[in-house]
C-alpha positions as CSV (number, residue, x, y, z in Angstrom):
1,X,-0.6,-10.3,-18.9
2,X,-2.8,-8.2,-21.0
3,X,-4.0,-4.8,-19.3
4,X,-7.0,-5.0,-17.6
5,X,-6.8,-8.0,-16.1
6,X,-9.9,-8.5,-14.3
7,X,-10.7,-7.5,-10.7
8,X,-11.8,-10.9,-9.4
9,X,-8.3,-12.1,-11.1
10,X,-6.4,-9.4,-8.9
11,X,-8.3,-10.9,-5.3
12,X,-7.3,-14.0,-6.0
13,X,-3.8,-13.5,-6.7
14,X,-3.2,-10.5,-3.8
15,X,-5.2,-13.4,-1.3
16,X,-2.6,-15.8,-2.3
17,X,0.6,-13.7,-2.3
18,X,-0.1,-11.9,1.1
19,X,-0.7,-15.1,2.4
20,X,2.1,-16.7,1.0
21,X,4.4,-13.7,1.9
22,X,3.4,-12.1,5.1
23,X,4.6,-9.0,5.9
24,X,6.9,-8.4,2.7
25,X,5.6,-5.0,2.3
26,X,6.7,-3.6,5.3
27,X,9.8,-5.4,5.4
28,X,10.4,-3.5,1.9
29,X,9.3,0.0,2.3
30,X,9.9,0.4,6.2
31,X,13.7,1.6,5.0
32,X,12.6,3.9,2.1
33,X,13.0,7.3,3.0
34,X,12.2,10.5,1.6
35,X,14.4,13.7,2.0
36,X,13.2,14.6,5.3
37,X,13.6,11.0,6.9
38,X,10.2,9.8,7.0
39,X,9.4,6.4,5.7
40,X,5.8,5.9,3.6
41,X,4.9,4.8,7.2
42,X,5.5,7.6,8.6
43,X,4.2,10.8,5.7
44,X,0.8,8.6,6.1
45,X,0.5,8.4,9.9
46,X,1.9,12.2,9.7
47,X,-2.0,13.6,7.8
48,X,-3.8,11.9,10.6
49,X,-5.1,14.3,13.2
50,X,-3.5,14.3,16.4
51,X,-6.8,14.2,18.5
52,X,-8.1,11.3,16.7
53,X,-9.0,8.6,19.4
54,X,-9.9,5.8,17.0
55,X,-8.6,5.2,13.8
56,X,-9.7,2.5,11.3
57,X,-6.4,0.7,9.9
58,X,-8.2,-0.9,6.4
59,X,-5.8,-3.4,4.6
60,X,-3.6,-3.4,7.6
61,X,-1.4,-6.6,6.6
62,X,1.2,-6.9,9.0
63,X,0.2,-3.3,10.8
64,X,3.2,-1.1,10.8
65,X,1.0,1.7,10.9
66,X,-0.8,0.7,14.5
67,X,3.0,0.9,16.0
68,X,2.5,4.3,15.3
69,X,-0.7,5.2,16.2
70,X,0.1,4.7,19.8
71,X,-2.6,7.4,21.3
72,X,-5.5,5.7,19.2
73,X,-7.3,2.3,19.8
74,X,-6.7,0.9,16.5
75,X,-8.5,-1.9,14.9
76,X,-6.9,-3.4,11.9
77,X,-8.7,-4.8,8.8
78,X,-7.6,-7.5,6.3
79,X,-8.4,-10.6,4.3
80,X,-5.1,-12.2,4.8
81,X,-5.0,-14.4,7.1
82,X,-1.8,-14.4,6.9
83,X,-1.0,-10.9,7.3
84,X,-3.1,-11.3,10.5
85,X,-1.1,-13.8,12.3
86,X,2.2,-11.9,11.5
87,X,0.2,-8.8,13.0
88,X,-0.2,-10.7,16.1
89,X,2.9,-11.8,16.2
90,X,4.5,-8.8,16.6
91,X,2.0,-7.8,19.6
92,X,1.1,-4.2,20.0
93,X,-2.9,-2.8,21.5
94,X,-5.1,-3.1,18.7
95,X,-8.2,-5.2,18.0
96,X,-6.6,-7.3,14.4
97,X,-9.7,-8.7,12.2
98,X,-10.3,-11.0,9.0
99,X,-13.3,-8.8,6.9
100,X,-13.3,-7.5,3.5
101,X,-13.8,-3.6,2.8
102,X,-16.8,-3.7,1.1
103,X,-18.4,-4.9,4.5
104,X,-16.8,-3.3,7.5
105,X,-17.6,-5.1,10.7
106,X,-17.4,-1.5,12.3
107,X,-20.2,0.6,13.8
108,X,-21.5,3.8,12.3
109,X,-19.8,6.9,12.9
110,X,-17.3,4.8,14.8
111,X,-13.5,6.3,13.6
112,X,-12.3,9.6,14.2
113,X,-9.8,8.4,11.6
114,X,-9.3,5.6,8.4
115,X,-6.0,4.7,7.3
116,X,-4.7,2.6,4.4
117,X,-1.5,1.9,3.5
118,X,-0.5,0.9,-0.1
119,X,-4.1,-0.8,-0.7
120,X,-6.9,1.7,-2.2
121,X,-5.6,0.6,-6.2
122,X,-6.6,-3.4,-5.1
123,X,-10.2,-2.4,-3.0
124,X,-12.8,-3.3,-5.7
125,X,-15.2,-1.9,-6.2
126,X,-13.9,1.7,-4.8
127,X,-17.0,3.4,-4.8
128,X,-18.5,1.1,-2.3
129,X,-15.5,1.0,-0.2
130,X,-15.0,4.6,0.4
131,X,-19.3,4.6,1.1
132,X,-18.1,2.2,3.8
133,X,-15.0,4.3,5.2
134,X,-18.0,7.1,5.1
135,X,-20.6,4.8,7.0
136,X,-17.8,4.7,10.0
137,X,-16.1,7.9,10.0
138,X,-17.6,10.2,12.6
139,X,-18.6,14.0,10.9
140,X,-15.3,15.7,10.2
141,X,-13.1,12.2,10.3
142,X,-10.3,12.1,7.7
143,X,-9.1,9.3,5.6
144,X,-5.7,9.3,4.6
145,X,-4.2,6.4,2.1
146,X,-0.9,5.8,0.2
147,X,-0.7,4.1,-3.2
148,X,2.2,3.1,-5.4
149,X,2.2,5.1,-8.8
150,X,3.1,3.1,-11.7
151,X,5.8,5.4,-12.9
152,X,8.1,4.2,-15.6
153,X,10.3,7.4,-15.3
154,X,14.0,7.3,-13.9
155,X,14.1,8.4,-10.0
156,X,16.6,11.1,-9.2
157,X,20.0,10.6,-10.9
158,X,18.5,7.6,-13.1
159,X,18.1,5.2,-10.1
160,X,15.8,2.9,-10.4
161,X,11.9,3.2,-10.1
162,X,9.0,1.1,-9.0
163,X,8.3,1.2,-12.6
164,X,11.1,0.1,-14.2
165,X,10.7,-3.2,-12.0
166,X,7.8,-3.8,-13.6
167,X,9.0,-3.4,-17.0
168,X,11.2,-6.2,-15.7
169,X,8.7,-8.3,-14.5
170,X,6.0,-7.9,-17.3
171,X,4.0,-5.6,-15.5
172,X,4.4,-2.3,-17.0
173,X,0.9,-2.5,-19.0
174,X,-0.8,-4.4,-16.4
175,X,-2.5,-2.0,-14.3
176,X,-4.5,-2.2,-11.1
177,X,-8.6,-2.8,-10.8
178,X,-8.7,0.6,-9.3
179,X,-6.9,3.4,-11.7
180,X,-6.2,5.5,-9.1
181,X,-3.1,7.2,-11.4
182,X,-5.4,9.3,-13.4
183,X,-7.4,12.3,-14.0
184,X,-11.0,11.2,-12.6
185,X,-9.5,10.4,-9.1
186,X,-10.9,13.5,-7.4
187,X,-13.9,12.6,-8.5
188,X,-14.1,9.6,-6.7
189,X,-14.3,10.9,-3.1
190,X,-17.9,13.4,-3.8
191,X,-19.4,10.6,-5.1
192,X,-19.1,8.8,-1.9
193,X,-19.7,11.8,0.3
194,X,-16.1,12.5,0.9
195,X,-14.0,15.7,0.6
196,X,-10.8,15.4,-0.8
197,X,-8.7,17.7,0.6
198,X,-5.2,16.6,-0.3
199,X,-3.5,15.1,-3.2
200,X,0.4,15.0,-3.1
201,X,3.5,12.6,-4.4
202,X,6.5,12.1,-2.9
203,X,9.7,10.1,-3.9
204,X,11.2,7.0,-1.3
205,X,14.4,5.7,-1.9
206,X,16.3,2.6,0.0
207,X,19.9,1.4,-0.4
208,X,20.0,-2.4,-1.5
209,X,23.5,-3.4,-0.7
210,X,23.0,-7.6,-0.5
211,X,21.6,-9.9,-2.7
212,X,19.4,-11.5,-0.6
213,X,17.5,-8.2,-0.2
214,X,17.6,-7.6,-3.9
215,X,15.5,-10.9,-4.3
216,X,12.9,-9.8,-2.0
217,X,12.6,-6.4,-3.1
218,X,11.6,-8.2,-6.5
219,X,9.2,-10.9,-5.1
220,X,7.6,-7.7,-3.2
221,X,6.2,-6.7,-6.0
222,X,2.7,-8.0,-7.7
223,X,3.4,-10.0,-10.4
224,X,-0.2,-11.6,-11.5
225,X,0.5,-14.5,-14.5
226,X,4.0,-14.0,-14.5
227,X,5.9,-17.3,-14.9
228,X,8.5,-17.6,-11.6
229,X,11.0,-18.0,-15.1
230,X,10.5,-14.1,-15.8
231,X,10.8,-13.4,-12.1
232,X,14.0,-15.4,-11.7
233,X,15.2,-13.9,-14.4
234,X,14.3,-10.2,-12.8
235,X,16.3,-11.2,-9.3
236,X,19.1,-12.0,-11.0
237,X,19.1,-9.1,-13.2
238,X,19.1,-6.8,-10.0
239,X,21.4,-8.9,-7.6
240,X,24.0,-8.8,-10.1
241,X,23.8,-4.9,-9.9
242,X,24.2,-5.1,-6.3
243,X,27.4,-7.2,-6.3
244,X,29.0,-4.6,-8.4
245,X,27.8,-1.9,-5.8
246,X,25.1,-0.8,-4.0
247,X,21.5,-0.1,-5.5
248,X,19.1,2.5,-4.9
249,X,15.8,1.6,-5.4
250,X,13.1,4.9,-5.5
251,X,9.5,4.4,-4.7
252,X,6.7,6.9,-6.4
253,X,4.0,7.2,-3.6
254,X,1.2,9.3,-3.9
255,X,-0.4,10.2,-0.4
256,X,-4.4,11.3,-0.5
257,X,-6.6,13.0,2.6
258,X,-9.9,13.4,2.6
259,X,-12.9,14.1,5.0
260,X,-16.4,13.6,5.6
């Protein structure tokens, strides 16, 4: 697909896939790691402050993150509903419900905390969804979020990168509706009232040793317009790496916190 595929394009397809594929992300990225142990889960539940009572969990999709959060009355977020049931299904004291970002169903000055995980590239249009996170957080609340970056650089010792999947898959120039990879980022949070007050990156790396784990490590990935051909094509590329020997696939995410 050409780059800039449009926005509306992007909802439909991420509707579709989550629904379709419930829970794939955390099934992917709860064994990356980073030098110190932590899974993406973890480094984002991590910048949350300890005395927050009620967090916000925008784009929760399955909810790994609530698991965490176990001092805080959660309510999850998402249009998937999908991602919802498996949410449900895996229990857990949170309030789960089906609302999209640009419209929170949440009270003013109701979290002490907002958290999204792997999301804020796909919530269009940005500037209205971080007035909304705003609207809710209480004076002082913090926002924290992960994003994938679209890297195309080996990982450490040339393993492979989030971006050199999606060279495989067709993706490489096919960017998100939110560039969230590039200079004006930090401008984004002022305009909506917000402080930005962190900005780091951080490398994730898991060991794909079967092949049935290297096909859904491919299909976890977006893919909008690609042919299920190409992606074929880019499982059986990697799971005939992994019969020769373990893979390790690294994961660029960048990790923002901000405040009201």
């Amino acid at each position: 697909m050409p780059e800039g595929l449009r926005a509306d394009d992007w909802a439909k397809y991420v509707a579709g896939y989550h629904d379709a594929n419930p829970g794939i992300t955390e099934d992917v990225l709860v064994d990356a790691r980073d030098d110190e142990g932590r899974s993406p889960y973890d480094w984002l539940v991590e910048a949350v402050p300890s005395a927050a009572s009620t967090v916000l969990d925008l784009a929760c999709g399955s909810a790994p993150l609530a698991r965490l959060l176990t001092a805080a009355r959660v309510i999850g977020i998402d249009q998937s509903a999908g991602e919802l049931a498996r949410a449900r299904a895996g229990g857990g004291r949170r309030l789960l419900v089906r609302a999209k970002a640009v419209a929170l169903p949440i009270a003013d000055e109701w979290a002490d905390a907002v958290v999204v995980s792997m999301a804020l590239m796909l919530l269009c249009p940005l500037g209205t969804v971080l007035a909304e996170i705003r609207r809710l957080l209480r004076p002082g609340g913090t926002v924290v979020a992960t994003l994938p970056i679209r890297a195309t650089s080996p990982g450490p010792e040339g393993t492979p990168t989030f971006g050199r999947i999606l060279t495989a898959l067709g993706q490489s120039a096919n960017n998100y509706p939110e560039r969230l990879d590039d200079a004006t980022l930090a401008d984004r949070f002022p305009a909506a009232g917000l402080t930005l007050a962190a900005d780091e990156t951080k490398l994730f790396s898991r060991t794909v040793a079967d092949p049935a784990d290297a096909g859904q490590i491919i299909r976890s990935f977006y893919a909008p317009g690609v042919g299920p051909d190409r992606v074929t094509a880019a499982v059986a590329q990697l799971q005939d790496e992994v019969r020769s020997a373990p893979v390790t696939i690294t994961y660029r995410i960048r990790r923002l916190v901000a405040r009201r």
